[in-house]
PABA-866237 format. One line per 3 residues: their letters; for each residue x, y, z of N, C-alpha, C. Coordinates in steps of 0.02 Angstrom, whole numbers, padded with zeros to 5 digits. Layout:
A	X/Y/Z/X/Y/Z/X/Y/Z | ... $
***
This chain:
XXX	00488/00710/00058/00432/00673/00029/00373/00677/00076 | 00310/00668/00043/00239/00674/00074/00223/00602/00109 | 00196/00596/00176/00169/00526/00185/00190/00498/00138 $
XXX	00209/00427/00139/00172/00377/00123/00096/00341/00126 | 00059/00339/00091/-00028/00308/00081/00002/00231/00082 | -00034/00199/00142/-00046/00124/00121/-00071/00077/00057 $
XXX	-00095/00132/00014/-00119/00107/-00037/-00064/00117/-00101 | -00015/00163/-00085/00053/00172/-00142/00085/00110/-00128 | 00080/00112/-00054/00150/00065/-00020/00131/00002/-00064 $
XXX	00058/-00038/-00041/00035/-00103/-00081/00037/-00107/-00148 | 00027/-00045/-00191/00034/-00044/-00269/00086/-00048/-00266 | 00154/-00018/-00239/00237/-00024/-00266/00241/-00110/-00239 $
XXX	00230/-00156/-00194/00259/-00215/-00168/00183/-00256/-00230 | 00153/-00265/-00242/00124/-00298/-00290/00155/-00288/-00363 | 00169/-00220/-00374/00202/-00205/-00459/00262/-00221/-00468 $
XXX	00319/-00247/-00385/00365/-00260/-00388/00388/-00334/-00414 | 00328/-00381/-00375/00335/-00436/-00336/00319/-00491/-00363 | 00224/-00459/-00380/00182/-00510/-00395/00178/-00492/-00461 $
XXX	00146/-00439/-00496/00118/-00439/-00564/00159/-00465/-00604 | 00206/-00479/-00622/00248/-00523/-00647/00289/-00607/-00661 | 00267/-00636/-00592/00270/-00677/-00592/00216/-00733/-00538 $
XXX	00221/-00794/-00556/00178/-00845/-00563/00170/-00845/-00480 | 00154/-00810/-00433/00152/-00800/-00366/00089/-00828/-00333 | 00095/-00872/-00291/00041/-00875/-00237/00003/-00831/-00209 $
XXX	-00060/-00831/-00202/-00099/-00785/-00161/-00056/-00765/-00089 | -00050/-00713/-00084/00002/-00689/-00018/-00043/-00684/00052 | -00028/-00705/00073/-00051/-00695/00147/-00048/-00612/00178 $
XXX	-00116/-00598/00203/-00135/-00528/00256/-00068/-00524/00287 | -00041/-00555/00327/00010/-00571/00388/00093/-00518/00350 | 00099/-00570/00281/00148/-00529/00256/00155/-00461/00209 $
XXX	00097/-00416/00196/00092/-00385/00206/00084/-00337/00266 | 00048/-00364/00313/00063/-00316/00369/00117/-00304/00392 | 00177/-00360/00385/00239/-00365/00425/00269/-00299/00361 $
XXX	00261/-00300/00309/00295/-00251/00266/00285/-00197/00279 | 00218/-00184/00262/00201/-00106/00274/00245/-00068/00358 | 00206/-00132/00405/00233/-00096/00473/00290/-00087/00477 $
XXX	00353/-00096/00440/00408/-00083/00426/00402/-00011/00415 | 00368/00020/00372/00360/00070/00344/00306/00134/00384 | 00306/00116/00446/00252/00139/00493/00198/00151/00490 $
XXX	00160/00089/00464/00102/00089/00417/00066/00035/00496 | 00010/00068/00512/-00004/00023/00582/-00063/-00047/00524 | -00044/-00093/00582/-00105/-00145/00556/-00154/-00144/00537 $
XXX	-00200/-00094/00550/-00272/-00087/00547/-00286/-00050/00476 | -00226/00015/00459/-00223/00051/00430/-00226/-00009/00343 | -00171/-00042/00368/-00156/-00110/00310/-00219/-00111/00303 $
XXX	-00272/-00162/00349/-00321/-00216/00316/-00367/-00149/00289 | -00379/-00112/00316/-00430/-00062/00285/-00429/-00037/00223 | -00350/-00033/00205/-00326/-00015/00129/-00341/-00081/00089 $
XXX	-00327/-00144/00121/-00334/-00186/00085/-00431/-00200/00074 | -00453/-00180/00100/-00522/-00198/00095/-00543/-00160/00014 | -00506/-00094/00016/-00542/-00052/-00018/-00499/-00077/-00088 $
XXX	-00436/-00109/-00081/-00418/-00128/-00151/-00483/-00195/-00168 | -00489/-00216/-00129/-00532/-00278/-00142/-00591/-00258/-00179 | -00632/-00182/-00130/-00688/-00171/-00182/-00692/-00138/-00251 $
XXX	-00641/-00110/-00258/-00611/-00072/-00311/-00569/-00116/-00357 | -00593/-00204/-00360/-00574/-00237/-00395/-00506/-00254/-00428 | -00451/-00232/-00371/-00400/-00225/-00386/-00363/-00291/-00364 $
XXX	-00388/-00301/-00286/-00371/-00367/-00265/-00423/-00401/-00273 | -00416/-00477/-00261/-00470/-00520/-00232/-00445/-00556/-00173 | -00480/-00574/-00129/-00474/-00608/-00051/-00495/-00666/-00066 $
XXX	-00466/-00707/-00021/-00467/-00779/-00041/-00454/-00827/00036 | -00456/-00879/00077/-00449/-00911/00133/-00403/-00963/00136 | -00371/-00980/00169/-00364/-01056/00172/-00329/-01041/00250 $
XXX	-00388/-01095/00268/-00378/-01116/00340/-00410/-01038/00376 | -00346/-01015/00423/-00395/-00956/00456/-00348/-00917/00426 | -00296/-00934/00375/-00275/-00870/00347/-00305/-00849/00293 $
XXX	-00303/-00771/00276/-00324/-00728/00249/-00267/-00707/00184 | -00284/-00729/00134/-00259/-00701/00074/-00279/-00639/00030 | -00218/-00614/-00033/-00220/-00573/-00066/-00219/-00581/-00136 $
XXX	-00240/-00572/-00192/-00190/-00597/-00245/-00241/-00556/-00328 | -00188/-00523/-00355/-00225/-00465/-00401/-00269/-00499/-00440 | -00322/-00475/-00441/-00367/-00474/-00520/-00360/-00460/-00569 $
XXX	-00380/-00494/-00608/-00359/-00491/-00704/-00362/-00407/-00700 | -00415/-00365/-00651/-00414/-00292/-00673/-00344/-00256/-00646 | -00316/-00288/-00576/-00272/-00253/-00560/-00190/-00266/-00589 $
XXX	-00209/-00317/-00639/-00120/-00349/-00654/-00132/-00286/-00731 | -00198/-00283/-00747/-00185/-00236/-00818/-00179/-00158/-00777 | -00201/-00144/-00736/-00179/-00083/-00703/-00109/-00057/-00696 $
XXX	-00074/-00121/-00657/-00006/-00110/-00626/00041/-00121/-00679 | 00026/-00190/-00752/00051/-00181/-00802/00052/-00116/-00852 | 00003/-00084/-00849/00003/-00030/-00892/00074/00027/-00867 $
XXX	00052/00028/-00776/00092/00057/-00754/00173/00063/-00758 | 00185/-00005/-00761/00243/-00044/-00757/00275/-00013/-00807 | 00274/-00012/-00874/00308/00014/-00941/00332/00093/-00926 $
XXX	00315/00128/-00875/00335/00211/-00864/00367/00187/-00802 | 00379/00162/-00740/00374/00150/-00702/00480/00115/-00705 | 00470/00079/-00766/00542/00028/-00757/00574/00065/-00841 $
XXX	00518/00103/-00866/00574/00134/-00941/00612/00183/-00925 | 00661/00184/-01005/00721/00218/-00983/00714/00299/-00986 | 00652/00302/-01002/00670/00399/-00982/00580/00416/-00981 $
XXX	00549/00407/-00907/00510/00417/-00886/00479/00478/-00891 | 00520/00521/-00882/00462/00604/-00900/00495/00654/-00953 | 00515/00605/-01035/00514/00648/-01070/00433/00623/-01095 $
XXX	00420/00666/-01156/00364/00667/-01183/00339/00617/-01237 | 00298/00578/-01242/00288/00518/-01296/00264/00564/-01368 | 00319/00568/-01397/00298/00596/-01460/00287/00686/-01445 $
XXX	00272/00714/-01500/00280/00793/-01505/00191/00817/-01511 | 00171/00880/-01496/00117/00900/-01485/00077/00879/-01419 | 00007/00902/-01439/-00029/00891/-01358/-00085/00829/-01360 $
XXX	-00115/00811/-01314/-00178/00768/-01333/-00236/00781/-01280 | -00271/00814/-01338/-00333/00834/-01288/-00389/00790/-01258 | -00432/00773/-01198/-00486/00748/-01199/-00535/00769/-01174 $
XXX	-00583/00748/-01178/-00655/00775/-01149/-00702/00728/-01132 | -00734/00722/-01076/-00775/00643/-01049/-00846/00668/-01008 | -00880/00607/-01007/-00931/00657/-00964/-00967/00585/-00951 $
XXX	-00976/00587/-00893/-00981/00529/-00843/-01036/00558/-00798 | -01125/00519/-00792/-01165/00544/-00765/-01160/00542/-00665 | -01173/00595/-00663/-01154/00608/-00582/-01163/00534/-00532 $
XXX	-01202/00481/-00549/-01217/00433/-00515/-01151/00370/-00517 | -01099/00383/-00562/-01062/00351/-00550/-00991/00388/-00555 | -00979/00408/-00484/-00935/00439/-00460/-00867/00391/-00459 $
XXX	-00847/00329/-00445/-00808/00278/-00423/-00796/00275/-00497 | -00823/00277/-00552/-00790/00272/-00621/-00769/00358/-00617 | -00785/00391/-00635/-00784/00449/-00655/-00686/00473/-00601 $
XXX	-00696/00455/-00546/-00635/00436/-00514/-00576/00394/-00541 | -00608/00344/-00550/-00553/00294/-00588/-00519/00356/-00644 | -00557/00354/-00699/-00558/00399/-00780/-00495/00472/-00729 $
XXX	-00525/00504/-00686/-00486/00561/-00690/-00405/00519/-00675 | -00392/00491/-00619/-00341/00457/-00595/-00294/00427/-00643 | -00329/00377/-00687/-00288/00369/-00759/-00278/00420/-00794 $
XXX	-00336/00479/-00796/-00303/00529/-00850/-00212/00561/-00805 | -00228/00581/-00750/-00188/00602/-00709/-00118/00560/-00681 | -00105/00519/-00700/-00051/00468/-00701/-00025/00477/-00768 $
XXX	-00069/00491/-00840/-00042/00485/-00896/00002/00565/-00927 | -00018/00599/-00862/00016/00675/-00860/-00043/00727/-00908 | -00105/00709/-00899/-00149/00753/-00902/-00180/00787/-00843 $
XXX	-00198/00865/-00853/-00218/00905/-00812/-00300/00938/-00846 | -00331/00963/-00811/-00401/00995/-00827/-00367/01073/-00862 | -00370/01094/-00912/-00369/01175/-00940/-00439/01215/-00905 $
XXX	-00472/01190/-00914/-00552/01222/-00901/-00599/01157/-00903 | -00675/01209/-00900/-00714/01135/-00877/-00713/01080/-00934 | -00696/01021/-00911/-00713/00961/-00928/-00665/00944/-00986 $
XXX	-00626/00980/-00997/-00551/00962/-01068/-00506/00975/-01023 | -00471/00911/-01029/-00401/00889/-01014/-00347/00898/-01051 | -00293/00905/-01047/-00232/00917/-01100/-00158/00890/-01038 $
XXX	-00127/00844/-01100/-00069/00805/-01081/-00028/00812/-01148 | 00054/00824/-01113/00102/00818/-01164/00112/00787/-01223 | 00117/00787/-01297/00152/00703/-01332/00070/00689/-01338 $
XXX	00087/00625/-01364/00044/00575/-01393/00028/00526/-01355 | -00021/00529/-01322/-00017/00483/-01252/-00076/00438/-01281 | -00057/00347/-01266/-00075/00287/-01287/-00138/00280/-01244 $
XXX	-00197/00313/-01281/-00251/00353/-01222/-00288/00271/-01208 | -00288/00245/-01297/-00334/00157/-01307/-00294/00118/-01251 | -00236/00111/-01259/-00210/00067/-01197/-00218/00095/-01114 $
XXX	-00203/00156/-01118/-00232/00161/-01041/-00282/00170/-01021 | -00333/00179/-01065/-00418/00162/-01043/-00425/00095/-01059 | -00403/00049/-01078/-00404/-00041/-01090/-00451/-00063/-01020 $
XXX	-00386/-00050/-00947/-00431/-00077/-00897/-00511/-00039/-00865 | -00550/00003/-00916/-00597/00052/-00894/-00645/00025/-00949 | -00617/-00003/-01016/-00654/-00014/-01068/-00731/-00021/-01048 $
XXX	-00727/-00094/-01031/-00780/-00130/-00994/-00851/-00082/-00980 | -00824/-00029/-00940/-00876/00004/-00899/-00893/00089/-00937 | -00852/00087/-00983/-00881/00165/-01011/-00914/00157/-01071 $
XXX	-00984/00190/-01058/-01002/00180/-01120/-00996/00212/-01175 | -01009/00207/-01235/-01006/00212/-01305/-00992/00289/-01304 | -00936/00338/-01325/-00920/00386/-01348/-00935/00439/-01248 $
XXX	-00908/00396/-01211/-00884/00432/-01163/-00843/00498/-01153 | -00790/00445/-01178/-00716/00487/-01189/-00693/00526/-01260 | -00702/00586/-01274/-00694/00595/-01332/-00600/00625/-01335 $
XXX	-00549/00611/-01373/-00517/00638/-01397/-00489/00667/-01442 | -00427/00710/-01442/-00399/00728/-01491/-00308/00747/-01495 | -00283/00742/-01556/-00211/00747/-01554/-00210/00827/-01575 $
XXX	-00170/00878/-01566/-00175/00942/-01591/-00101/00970/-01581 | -00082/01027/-01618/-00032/01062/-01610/-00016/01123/-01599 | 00021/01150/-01576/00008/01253/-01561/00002/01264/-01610 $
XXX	-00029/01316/-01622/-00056/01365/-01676/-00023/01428/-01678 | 00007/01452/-01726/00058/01533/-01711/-00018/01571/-01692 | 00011/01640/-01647/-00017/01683/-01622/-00079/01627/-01573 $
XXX	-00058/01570/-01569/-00104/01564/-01492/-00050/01504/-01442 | -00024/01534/-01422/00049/01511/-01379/00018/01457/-01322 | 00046/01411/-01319/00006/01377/-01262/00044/01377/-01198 $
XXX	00082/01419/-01187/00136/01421/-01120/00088/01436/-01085 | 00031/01503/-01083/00004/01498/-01033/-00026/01468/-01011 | -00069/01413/-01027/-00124/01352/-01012/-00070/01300/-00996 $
XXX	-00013/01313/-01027/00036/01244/-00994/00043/01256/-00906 | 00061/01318/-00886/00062/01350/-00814/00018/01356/-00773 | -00040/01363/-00817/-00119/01365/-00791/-00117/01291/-00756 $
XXX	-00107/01249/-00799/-00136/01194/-00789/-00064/01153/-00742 | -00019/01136/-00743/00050/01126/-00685/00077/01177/-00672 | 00083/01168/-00600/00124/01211/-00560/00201/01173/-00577 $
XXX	00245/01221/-00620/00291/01176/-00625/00353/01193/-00562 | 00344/01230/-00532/00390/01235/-00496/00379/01180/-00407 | 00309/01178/-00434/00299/01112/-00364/00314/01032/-00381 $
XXX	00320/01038/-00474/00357/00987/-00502/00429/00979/-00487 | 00466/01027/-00484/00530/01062/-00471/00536/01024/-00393 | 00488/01050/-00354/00513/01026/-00278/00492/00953/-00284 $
XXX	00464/00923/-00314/00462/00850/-00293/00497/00826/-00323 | 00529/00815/-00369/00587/00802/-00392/00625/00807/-00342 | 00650/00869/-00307/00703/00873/-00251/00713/00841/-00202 $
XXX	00636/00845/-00181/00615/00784/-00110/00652/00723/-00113 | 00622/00695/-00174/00658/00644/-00190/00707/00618/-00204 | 00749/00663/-00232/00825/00648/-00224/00857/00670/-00155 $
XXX	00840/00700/-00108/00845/00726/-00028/00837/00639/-00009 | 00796/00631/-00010/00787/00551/00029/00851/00518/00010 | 00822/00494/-00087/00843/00425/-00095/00925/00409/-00096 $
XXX	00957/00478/-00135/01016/00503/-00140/01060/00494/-00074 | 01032/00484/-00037/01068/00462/00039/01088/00399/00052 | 01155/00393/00045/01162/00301/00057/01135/00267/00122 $
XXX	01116/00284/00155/01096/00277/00223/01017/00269/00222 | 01009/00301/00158/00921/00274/00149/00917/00204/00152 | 00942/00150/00137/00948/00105/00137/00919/00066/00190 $
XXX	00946/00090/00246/00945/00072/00307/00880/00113/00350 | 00822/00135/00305/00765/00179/00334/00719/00118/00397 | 00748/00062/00355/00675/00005/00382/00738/-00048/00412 $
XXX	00711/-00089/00429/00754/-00147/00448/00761/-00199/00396 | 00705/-00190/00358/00698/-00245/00281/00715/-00205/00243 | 00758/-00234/00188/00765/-00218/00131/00706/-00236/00071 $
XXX	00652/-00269/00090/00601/-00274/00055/00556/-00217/00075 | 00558/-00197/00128/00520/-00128/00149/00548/-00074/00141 | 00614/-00066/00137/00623/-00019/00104/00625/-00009/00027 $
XXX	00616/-00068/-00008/00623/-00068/-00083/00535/-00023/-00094 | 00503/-00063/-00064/00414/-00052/-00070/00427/00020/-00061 | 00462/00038/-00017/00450/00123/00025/00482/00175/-00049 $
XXX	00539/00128/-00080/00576/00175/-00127/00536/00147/-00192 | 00482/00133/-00214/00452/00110/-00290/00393/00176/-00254 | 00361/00158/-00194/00297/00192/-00188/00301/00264/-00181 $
XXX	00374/00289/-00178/00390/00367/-00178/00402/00385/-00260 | 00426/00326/-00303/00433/00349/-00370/00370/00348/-00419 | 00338/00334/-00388/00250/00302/-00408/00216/00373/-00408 $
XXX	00242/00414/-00325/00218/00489/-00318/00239/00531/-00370 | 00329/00510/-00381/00344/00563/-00425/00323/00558/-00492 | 00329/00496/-00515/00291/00491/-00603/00224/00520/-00596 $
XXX	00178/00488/-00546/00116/00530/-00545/00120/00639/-00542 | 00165/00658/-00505/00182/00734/-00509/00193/00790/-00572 | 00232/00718/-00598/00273/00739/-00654/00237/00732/-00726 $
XXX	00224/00755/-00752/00177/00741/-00829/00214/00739/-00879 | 00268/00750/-00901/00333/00747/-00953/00314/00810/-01004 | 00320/00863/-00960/00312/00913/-01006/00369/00926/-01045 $
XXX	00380/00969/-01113/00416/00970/-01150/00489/01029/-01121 | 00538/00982/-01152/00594/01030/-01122/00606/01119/-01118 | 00590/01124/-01161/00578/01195/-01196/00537/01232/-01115 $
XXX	00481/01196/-01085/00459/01226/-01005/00513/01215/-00951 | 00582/01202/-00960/00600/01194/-00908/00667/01223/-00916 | 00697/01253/-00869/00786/01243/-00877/00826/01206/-00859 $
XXX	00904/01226/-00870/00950/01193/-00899/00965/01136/-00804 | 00935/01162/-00773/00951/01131/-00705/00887/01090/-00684 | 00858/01076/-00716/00779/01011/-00707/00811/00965/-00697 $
XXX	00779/00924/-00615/00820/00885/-00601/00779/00819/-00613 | 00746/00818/-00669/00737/00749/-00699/00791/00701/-00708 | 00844/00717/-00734/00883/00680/-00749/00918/00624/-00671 $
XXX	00930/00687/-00622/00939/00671/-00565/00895/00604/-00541 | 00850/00624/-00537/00778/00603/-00527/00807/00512/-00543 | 00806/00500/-00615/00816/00453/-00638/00869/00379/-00599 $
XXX	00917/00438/-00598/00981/00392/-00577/00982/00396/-00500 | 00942/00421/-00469/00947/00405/-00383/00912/00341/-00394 | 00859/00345/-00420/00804/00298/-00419/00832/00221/-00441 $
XXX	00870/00230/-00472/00885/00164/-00512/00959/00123/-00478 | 00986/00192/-00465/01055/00156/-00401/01026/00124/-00351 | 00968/00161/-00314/00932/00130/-00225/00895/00072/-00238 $
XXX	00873/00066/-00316/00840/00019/-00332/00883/-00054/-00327 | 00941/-00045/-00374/00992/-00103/-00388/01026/-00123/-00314 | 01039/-00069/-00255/01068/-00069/-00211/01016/-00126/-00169 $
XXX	00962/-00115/-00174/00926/-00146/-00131/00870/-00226/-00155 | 00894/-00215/-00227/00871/-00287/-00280/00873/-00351/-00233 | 00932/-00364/-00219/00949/-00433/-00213/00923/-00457/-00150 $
XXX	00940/-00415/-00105/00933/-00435/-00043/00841/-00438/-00013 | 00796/-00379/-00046/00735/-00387/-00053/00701/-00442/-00076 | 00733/-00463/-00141/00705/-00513/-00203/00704/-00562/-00121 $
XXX	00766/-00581/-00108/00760/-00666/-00072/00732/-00637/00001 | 00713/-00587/00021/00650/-00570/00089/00595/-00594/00047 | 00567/-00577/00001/00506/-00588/-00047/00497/-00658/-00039 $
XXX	00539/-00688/-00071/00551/-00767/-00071/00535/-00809/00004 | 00564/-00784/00047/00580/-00815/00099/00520/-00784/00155 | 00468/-00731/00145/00409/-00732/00165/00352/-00772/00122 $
XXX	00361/-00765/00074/00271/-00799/00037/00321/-00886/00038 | 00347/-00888/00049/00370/-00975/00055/00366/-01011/00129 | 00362/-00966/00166/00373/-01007/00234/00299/-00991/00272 $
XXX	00293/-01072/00303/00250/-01096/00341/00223/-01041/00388 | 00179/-01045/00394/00187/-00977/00472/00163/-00998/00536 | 00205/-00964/00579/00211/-00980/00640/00145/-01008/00676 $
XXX	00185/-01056/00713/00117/-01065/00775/00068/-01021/00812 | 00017/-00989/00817/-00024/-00942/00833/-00017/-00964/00905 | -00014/-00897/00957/-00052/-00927/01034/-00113/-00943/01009 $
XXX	-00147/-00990/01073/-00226/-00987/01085/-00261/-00947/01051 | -00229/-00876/01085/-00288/-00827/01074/-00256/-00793/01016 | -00229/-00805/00977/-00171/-00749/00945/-00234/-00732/00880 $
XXX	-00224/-00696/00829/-00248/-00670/00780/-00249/-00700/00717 | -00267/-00733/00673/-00277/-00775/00635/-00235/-00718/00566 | -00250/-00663/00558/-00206/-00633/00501/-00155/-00601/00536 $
XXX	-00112/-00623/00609/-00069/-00589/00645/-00015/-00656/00646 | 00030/-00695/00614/00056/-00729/00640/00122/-00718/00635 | 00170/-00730/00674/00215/-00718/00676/00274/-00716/00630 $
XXX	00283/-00647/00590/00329/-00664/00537/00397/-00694/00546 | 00434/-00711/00474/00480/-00768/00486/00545/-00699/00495 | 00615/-00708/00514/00642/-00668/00510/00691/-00628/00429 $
XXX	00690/-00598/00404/00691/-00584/00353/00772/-00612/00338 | 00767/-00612/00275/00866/-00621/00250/00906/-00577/00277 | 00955/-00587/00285/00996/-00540/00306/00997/-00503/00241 $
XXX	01008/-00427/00247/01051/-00368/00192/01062/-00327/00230 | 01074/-00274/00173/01118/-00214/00189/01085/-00156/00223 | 01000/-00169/00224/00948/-00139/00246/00953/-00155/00336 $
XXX	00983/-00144/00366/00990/-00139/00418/00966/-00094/00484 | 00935/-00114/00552/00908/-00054/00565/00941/00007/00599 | 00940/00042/00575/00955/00130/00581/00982/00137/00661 $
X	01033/00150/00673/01049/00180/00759/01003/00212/00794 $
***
């Protein structure tokens, strides 16, 4: 697997944690203690967190000299949208039969949308064919995943369309043009190389950091993967694989994460030295599990 980005790591421990339930604004502190599990240095944290903040994903909030986190109505419809591919039962087949084309055009001065728009197209397993038309597998729920963008695009931005091959114009080659499927092929592998290892378990000393570490690597692969149609692949596509590593390391490491979760955003935090750091305080020691640290 590729790096980990501080900014996967915080989308997998928010889509896990918080977007779902009735959660307190989380404290800077316990996030940092997570990520740095994951060799994510401190600084690296607040800087990622700044930029979810301007990118309206988080909002920051105070009490006392601590420093809080806690999603915005924009980022719970983000991570919700996400959530439905993310926890369903067969993530990279194709939603429905045929292709769905789009085409957008976003004036050069607003780059930070025009970013957003590609990023959602590109999560929903669309790729560019040529300039400025996109094409993704199936029937992809384009109204619901432009929902959190609505707001800001204006009137006939985004144009689409649903379409089907046409005899004598084959679309294999624009399917190849447009994914490299055999770098689909290796990330798939990566990923079962890691997770497939019972001993992954034991990558971090938390089992809540390693849960974050194993959602924010499957986050890479749904993003890799576009659910192209079977017919592009053979009889050894290790999607299937894919599936069931993911969901064993997941269950393996449920329980014991869930009550780290619990037992950081619930407890008091430590006495600061004098001089100590106001979003640095001393985390509590996690639950015991099976996430243990590594020899």
């Amino acid at each position: 697997m590729g790096s980990r980005q501080p900014k996967q790591l915080l989308l997998a421990f928010f889509g896990e944690h918080v977007v779902d339930g009735d959660t307190a604004p989380i404290r800077a502190s316990v996030l940092i203690t997570v990520l740095e599990g994951a060799d994510v240095a401190a600084p690296a944290t607040r800087a990622t967190l700044d930029r979810l903040v301007h990118s309206s994903i988080l909002a920051r909030s105070r009490s006392g000299r601590e420093t809080l986190f806690s999603l915005t109505e924009h980022g719970v419809a983000v991570l919700r949208e996400a959530k439905d591919r993310v926890r369903g039962p067969r993530p990279f087949d194709p939603q429905g039969s045929g292709w769905t084309l789009v085409t957008f055009s976003i004036p050069e001065g607003q780059r930070m949308l025009r970013h957003r728009l590609r990023s959602t197209l590109t999560w929903e397993g669309f790729a560019p064919i040529r300039d400025g038309l996109w094409l993704a597998p199936g029937e992809v729920d384009l109204a619901g995943s432009l929902e959190p963008l609505r707001q800001d695009l204006a009137p006939n931005t985004v144009v689409a369309f649903h379409a089907r091959e046409l005899a004598g114009f084959p679309i294999g080659a624009s399917v190849r043009a447009a994914w490299d499927i055999e770098a689909i092929r290796r990330a798939h592998l990566a990923f079962i190389e890691v997770w497939d290892d019972p001993s992954a378990a034991a990558m971090a000393s938390s089992a809540l950091t390693v849960r974050t570490m194993l959602v924010a690597d499957w986050l890479a692969l749904l993003r890799a993967d576009p659910r192209l149609p079977a017919e592009f692949m053979d009889a050894e596509w290790p999607a299937t694989r894919s599936v069931e590593t993911y969901r064993r390391m997941h269950q393996r490491l449920a329980a014991a994460s869930t009550a780290e979760f619990a037992a950081l955003v619930t407890a008091r935090p430590a006495a600061r030295r004098r001089n100590g750091s106001a979003d640095q305080p001393s985390a509590p020691s996690p639950t015991p599990s099976a996430a243990t640290r590594p020899r």
